[in-house]
N, C-alpha and C positions, 0 to 999 in steps of 0.2 A: 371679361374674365370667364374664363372656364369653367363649368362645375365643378372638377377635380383640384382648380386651383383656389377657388374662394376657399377652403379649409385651408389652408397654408397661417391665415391672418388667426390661424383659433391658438387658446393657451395651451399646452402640452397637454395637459389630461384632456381636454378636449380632443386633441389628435389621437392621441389613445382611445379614447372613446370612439373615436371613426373608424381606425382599425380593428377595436372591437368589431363594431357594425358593420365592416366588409368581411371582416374575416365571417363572422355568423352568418355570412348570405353562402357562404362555399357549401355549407352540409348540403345545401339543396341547390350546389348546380351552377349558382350564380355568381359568377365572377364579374363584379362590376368595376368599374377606372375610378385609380383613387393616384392621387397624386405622388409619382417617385420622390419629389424633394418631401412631402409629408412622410410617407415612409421610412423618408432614409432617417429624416429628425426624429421618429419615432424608436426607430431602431439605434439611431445612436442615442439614445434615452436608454436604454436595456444593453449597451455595453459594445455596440461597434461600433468601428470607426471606416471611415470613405476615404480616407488620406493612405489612396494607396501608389504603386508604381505602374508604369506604364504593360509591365508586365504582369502584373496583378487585375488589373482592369481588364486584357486582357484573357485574361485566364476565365475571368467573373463571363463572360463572351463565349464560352465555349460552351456546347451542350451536354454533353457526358458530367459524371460525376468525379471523374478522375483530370478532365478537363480543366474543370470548375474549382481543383483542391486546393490552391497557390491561392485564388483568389480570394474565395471562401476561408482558407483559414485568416488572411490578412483583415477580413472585414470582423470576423469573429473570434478569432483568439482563443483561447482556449475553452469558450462557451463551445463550440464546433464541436470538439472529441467528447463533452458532457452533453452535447445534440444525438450525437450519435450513438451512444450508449442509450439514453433514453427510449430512440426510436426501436434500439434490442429489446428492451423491457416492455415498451408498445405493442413490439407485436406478440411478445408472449403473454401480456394481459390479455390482447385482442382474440388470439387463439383460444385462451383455458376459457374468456367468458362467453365466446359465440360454439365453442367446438371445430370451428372448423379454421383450417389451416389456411394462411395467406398463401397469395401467388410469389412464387420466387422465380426468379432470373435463372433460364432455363443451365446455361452454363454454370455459374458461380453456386446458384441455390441460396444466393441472396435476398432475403425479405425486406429490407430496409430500403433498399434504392431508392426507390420512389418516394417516400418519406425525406431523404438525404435531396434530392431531384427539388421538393417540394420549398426546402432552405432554401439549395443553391439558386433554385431559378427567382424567387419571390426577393433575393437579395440582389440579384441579377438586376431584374426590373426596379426595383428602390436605388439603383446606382447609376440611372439613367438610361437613356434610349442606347446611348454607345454600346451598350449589355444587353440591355434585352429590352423593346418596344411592347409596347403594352398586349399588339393583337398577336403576336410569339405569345407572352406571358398567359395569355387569356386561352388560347389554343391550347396547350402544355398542360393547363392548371385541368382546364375543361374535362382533358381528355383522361387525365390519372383518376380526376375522381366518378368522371363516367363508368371510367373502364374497374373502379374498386368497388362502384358499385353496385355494377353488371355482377362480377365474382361473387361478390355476399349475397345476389340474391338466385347465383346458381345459375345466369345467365352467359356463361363464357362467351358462348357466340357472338353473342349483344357486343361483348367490347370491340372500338372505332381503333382503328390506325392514324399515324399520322406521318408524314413524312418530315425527317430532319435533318440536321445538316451533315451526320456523319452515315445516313444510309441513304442509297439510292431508291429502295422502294419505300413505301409507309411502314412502318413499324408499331409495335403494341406497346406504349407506353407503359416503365413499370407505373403501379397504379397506388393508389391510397386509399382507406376507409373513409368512406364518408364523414364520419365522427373527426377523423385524424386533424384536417385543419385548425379547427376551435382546441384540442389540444396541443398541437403546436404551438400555436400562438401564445397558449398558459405560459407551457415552458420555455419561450421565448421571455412571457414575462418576470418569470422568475430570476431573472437576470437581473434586473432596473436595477442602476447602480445611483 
């Protein structure tokens, strides 16, 4: 048995508590393998559901955030549009308490993406390989919070490219704060139904 799969056999709050424990290794970097069916039981504990359509799995499979919306709303429900407001409020906390202004999406002037990117993919990968394999999910996750952390400490250059499936050359992930994942995950919890 795998390392990722022997937590399968723990009690819910114990899977929670593991998701704790992964999610807390992201401020610094670390994106370790934890098991999609743990996740996914995890996450339908806080209010999704995986009982989706073939088009929806689908969707959950795409890389973009507009991609990702069919799929994404189907596993989350209307937690998704209260995700997304939240991440508004994030980054204006984030802003008034560091001073300084998040990177936004050079077109749109959208600040959130990558925060919305951070749902979509992390629900992606809890939905199995079919969506997104771990070393996608691990690359993706790496690279927003490398490249949010390069930004806060004024390092632009520093941020890594990556190439994906809807551009030809590598691309600058939008990116995330450091902090951002551990409160994701609160607000995730705040759902537990």
């Amino acid at each position: 048995m795998s390392e990722p799969e022997k937590d399968l056999n723990l009690s819910i709050e114990q899977k929670i508590a593991a998701v704790d424990d992964w999610i807390a290794q992201f401020e610094f970097g670390n994106i370790g393998e934890i098991a999609p069916a743990l996740l996914r039981e995890v996450f339908a504990e806080h209010g999704a559901t995986f009982e989706l359509t073939l088009s929806e799995h689908q969707s959950l499979g795409r890389y973009s955030n507009e991609g990702k919306a069919l799929g994404i709303r189907a596993v989350w429900r209307q937690h998704f549009d209260d995700y997304k407001d939240w991440t508004k409020a994030f980054v204006r906390d984030c802003e008034a308490r560091t001073g300084k202004p998040l990177p936004a999406l050079t077109k749109s002037g959208i600040k959130n993406s990558g925060m919305i990117q951070f749902l979509g993919e992390m629900t992606a990968y809890a939905n199995g390989p079919i969506t997104m394999g771990f070393q996608n999910y691990k690359e993706y996750t790496e690279a927003r919070l490398h490249n949010g952390r390069a930004w806060a400490e004024g390092e632009k250059g520093d941020r890594i490219r990556v190439l994906v499936p809807t551009s030809a050359e590598p691309i600058l992930l939008s990116s995330v704060p450091p902090e951002f994942p551990k409160a994701a995950w609160e607000k995730i919890k705040s759902w537990r139904e």
